[in-house]
VOPAGU-2260 file (C-alpha; in pm, 1 decimal, decimal comma):
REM VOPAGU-2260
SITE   aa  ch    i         X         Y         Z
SITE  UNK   A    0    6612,4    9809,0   23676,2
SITE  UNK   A    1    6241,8    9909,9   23701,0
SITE  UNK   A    2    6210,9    9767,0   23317,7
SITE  UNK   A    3    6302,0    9408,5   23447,6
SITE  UNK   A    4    6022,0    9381,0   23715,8
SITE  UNK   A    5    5786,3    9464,1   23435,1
SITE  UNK   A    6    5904,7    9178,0   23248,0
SITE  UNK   A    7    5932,6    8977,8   23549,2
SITE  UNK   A    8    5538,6    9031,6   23586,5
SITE  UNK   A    9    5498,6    9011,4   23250,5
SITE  UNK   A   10    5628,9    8648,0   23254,2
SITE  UNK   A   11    5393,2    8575,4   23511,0
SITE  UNK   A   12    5162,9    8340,4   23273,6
SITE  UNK   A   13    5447,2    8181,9   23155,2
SITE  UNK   A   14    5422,8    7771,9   23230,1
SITE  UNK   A   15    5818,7    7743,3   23303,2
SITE  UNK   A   16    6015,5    7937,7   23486,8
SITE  UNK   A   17    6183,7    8327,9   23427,4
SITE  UNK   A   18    6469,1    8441,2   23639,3
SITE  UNK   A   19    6630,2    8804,1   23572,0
SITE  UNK   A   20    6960,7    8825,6   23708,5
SITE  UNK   A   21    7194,6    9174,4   23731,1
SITE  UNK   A   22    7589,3    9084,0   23623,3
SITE  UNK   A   23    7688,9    8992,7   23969,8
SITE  UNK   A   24    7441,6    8705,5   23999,8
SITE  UNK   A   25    7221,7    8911,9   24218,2
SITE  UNK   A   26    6783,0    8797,1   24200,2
SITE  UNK   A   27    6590,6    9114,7   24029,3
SITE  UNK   A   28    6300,8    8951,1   23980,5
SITE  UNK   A   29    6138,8    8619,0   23891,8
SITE  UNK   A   30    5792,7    8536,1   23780,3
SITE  UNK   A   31    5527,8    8340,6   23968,3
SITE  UNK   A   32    5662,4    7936,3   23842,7
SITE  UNK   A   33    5996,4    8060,4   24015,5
SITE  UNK   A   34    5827,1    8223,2   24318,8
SITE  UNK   A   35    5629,3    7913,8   24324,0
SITE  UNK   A   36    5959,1    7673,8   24299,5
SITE  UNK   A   37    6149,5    7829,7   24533,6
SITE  UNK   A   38    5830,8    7926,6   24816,9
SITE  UNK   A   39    6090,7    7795,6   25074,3
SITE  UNK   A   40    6293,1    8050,3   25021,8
SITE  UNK   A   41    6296,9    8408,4   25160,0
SITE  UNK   A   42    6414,5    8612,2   24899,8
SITE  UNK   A   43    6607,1    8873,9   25040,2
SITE  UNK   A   44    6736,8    9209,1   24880,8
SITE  UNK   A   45    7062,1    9141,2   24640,0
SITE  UNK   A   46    7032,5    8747,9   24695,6
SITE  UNK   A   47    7275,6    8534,0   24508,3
SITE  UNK   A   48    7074,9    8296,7   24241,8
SITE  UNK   A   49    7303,6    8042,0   24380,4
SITE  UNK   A   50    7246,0    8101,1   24750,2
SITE  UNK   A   51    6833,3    8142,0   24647,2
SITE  UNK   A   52    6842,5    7813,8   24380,6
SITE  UNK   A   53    7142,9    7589,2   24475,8
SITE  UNK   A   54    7211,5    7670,4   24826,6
SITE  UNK   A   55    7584,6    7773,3   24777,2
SITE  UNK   A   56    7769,5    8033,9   24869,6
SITE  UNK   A   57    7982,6    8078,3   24549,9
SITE  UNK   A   58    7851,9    8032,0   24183,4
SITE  UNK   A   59    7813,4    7642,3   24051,0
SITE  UNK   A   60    8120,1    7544,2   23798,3
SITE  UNK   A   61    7920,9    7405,5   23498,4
SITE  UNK   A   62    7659,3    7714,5   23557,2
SITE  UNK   A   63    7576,2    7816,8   23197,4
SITE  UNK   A   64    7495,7    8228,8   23379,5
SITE  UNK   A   65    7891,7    8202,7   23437,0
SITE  UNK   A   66    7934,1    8137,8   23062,2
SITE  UNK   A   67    7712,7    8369,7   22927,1
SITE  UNK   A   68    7800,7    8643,7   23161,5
SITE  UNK   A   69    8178,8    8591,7   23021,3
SITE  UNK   A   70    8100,4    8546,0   22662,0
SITE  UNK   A   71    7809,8    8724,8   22610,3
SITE  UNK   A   72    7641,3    8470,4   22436,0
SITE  UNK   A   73    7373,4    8249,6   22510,3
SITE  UNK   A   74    7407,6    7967,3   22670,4
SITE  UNK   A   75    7235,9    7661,2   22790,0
SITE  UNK   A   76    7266,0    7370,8   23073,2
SITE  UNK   A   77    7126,9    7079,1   23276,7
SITE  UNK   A   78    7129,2    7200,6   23626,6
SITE  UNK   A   79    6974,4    7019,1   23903,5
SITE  UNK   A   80    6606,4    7133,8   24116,5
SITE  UNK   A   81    6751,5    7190,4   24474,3
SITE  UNK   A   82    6478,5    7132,3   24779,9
SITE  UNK   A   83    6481,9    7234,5   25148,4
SITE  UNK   A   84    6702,5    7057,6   25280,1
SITE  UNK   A   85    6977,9    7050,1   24974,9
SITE  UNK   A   86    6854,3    6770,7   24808,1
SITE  UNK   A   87    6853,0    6724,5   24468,1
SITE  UNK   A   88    6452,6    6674,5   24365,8
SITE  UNK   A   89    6509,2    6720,2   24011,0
SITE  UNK   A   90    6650,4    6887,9   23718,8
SITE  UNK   A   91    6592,0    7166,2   23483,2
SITE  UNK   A   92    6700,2    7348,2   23161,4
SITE  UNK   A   93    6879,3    7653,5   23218,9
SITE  UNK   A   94    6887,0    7864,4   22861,6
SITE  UNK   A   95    7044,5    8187,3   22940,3
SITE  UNK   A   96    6988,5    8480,4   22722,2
SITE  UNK   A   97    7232,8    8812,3   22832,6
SITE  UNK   A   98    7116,0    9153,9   22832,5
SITE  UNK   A   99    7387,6    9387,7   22689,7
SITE  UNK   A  100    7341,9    9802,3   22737,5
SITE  UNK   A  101    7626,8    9980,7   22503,5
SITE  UNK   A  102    7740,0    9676,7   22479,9
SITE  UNK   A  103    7872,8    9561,2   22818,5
SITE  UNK   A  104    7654,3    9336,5   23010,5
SITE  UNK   A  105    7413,6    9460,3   23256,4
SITE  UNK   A  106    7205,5    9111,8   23338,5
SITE  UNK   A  107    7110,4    8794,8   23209,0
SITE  UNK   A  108    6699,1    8656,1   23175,2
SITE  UNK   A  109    6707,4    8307,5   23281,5
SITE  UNK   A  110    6442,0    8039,7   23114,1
SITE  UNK   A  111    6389,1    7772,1   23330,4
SITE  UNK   A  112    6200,1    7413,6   23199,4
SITE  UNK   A  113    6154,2    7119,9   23441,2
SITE  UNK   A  114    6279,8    6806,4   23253,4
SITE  UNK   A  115    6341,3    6559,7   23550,3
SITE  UNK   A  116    6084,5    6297,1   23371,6
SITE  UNK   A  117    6303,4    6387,1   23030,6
SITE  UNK   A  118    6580,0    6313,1   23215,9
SITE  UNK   A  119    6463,1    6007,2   23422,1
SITE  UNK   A  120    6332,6    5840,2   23102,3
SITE  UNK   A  121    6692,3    5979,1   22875,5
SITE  UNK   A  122    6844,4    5749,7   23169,5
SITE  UNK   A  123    6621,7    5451,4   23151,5
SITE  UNK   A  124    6762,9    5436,3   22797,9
SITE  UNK   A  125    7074,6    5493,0   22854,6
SITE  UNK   A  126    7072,6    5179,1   23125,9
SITE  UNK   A  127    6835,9    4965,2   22883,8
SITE  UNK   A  128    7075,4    5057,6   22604,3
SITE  UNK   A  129    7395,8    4913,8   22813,9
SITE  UNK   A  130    7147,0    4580,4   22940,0
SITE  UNK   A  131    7165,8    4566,2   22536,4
SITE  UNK   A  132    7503,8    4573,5   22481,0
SITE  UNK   A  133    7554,5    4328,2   22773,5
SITE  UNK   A  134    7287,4    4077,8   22667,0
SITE  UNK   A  135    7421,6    4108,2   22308,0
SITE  UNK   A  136    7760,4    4054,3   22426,6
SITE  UNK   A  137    7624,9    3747,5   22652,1
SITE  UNK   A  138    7453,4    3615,2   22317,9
SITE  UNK   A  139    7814,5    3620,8   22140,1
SITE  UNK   A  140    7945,7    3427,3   22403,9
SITE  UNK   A  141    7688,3    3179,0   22444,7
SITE  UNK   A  142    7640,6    3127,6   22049,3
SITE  UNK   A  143    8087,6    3088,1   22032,1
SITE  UNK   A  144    8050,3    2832,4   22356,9
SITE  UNK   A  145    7757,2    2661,9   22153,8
SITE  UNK   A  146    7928,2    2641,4   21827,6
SITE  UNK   A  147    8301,6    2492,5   22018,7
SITE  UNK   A  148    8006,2    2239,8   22193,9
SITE  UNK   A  149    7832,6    2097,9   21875,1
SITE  UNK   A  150    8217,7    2072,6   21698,0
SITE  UNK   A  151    8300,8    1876,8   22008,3
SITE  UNK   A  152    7959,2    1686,0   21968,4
SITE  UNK   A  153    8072,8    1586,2   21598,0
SITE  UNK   A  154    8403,0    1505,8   21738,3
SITE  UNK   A  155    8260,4    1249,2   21940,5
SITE  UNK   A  156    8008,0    1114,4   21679,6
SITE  UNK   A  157    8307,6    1084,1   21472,7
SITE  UNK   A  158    8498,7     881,8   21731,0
SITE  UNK   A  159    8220,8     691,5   21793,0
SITE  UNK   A  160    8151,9     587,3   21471,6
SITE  UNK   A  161    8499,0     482,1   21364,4
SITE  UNK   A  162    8620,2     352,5   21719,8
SITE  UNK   A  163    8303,1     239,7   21905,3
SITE  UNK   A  164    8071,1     122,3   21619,1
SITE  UNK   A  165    8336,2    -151,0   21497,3
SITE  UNK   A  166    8411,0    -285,6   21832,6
SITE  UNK   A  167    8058,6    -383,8   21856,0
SITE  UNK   A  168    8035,6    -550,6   21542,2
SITE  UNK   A  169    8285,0    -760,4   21640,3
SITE  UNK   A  170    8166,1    -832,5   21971,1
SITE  UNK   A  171    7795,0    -922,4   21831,4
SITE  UNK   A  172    7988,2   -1144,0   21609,7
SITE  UNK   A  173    8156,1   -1313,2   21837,1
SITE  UNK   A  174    7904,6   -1384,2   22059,8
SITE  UNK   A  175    7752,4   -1786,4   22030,3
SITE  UNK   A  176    7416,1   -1733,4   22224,4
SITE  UNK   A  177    7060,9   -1558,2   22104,4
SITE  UNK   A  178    7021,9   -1435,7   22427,7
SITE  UNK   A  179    7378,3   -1258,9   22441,8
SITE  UNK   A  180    7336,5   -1048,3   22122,6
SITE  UNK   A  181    6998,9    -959,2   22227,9
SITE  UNK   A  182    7158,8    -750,8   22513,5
SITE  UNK   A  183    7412,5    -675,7   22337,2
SITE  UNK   A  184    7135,6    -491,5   22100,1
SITE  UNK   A  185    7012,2    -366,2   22386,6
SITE  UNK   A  186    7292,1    -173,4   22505,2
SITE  UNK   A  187    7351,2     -96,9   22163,2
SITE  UNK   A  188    7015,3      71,9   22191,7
SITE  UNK   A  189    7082,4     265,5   22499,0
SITE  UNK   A  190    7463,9     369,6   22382,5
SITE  UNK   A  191    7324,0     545,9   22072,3
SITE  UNK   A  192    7000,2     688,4   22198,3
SITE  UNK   A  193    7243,7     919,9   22425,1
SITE  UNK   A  194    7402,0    1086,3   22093,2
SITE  UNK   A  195    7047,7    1112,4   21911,9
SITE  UNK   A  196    6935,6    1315,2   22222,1
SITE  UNK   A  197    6691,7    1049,3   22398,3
SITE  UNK   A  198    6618,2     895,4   22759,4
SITE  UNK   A  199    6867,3     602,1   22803,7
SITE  UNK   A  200    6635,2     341,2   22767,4
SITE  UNK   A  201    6502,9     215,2   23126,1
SITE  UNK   A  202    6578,8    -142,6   23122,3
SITE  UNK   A  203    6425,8    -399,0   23414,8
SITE  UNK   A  204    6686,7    -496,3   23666,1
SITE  UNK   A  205    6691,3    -857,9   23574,1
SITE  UNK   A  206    6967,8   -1119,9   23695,8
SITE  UNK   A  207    7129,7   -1315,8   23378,2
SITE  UNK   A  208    6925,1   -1602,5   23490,9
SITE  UNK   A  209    6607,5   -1382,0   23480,4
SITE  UNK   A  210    6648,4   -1207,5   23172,3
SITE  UNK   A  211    6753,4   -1596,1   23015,0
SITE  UNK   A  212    6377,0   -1696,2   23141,6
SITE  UNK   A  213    6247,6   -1361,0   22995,2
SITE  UNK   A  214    6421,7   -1430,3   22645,3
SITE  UNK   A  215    6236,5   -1784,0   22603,6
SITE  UNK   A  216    5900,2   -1654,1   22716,3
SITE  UNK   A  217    5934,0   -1428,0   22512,6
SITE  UNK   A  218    5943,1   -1627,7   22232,9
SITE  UNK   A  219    5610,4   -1819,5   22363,0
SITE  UNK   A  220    5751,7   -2127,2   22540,5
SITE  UNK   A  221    5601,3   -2276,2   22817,7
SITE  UNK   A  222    5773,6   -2299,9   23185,9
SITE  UNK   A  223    5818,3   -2717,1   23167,9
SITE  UNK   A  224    6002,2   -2622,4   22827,4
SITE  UNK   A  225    6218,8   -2369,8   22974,5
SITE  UNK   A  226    6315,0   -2582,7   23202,5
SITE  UNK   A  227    6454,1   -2863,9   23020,3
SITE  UNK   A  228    6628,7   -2610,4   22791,9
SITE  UNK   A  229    6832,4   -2381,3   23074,9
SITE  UNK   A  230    6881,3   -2760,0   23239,5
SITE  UNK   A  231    6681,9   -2633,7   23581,3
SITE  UNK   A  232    6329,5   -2772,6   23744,6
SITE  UNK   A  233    5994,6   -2602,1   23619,4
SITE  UNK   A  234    5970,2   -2482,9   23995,1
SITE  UNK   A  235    6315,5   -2308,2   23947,3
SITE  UNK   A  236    6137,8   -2157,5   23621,2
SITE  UNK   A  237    5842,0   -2087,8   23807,0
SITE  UNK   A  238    6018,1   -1894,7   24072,6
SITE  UNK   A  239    6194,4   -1717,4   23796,7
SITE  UNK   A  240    5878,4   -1571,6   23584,4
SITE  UNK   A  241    5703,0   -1504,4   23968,4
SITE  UNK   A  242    6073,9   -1255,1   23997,8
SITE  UNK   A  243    6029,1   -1112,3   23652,1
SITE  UNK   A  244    5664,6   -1026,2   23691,9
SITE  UNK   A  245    5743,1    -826,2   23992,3
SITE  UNK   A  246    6040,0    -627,2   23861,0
SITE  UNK   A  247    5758,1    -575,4   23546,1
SITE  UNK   A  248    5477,9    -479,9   23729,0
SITE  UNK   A  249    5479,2    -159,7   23591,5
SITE  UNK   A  250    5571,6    -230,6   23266,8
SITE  UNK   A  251    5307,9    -343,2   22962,6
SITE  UNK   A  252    5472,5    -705,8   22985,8
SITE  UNK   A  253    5299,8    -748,0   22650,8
SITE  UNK   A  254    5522,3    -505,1   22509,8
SITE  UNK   A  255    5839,4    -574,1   22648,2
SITE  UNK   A  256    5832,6    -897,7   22535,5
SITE  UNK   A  257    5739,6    -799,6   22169,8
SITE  UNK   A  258    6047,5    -600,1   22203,7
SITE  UNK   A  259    6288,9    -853,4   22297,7
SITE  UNK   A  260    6109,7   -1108,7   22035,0
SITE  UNK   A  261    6215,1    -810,0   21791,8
SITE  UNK   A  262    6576,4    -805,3   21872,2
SITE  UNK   A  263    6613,3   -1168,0   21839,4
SITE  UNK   A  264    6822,8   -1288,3   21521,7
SITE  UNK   A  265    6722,6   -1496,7   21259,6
């Protein structure tokens, strides 16, 4: 055994780790990264590499020794980086080489790498890779529930324009006063403006009396000739225009009444 503590010190420079191990799991030597991993450790005469490493009292199950021991072949593992205390503080690389005399199996050299940041990041992928799938999946579903929303949309359009559409056509039609078809263009206004995807139009809450008063200003008459047209007094006018500048004070009064003059019919 003398020729494995030589190349246990000889191993000594070595970066990662070097474990030498006789064929009944028993420590013969380890250079200084080991010594250095496992300082917390007293390593004892014929101690176990799973009692020194792992803590156990019985070889690990997926330990890639146990397979190489049996097979002897080389093998290789992800085992974890035990601490004090039995916690897991990372992982390493186990690639196990056997050492055969005559051909039966007198020990194993361990190599030992630290890939816990490997690891971490190989499972930082893995969960970014499944947020993939899930978001890709959530995509599908959002782009069917989109596609069943605009055929609905087109549904209603279609409705809309053969069912809606007509009935106000004949309503406008039907209607003997200025001022009634200019509402009615108004809520034709508002009506469509919700399938071409705008604001509802804000419209002034005006009583019909009001919005009678705004119609004829708003085609430049004066309040005495208001007056003898809705058959009221001028002061009734008056009190009318002093209600419908209120419920416009925010409005550009100048504008609104452009608009109605526009919806007015010839």
């Amino acid at each position: 055994m003398e020729i494995f503590h030589l190349l246990g010190a000889t191993w000594d420079g070595v970066p990662d780790g070097v474990s030498i191990l006789d064929a009944s799991f028993s420590i013969i030597t380890m250079n200084a990264t080991m010594r250095n991993w496992y300082a917390y450790r007293t390593l004892r005469q014929g101690a176990k590499c799973f009692e020194v490493y792992h803590g156990r009292n019985r070889p690990c199950p997926q330990c890639p020794t146990r397979y190489a021991l049996k097979s002897k072949n080389a093998a290789t593992g992800i085992v974890p980086y035990h601490g004090p205390r039995g916690e897991i503080k990372g992982w390493q690389k186990l690639t196990v080489f056997p050492l055969c005399v005559e051909g039966e199996i007198v020990g194993v050299i361990e190599y030992v790498q630290d890939v816990t940041e490997k690891k971490h990041l190989e499972e930082e992928r893995e969960h970014l890779q499944t947020r993939i799938q899930f978001l890709e999946r959530e995509t599908q579903l959002l782009t069917t529930l989109l596609s069943r929303e605009r055929e609905k949309e087109k549904e209603r359009l279609r409705f809309f324009a053969s069912n809606i559409a007509p009935l106000f056509d004949l309503l406008f039609s039907s209607l003997p006063h200025d001022f009634q078809r200019t509402l009615l263009r108004i809520l034709w206004e508002a009506v469509t403006s919700l399938f071409e995807g705008h604001t509802v139009l804000d419209l002034p809450h005006l009583t019909p009396r009001e919005w009678e008063v705004a119609k004829l200003l708003a085609q430049g008459l004066t309040s005495k000739e208001i007056a003898e047209i809705l058959s009221i007094s001028k002061k009734a006018v008056d009190f009318h225009r002093g209600n419908i500048r209120k419920k416009l004070r925010h409005m550009d009064l100048h504008s609104f009444f452009a608009s109605l003059k526009s919806l007015e019919t010839t």
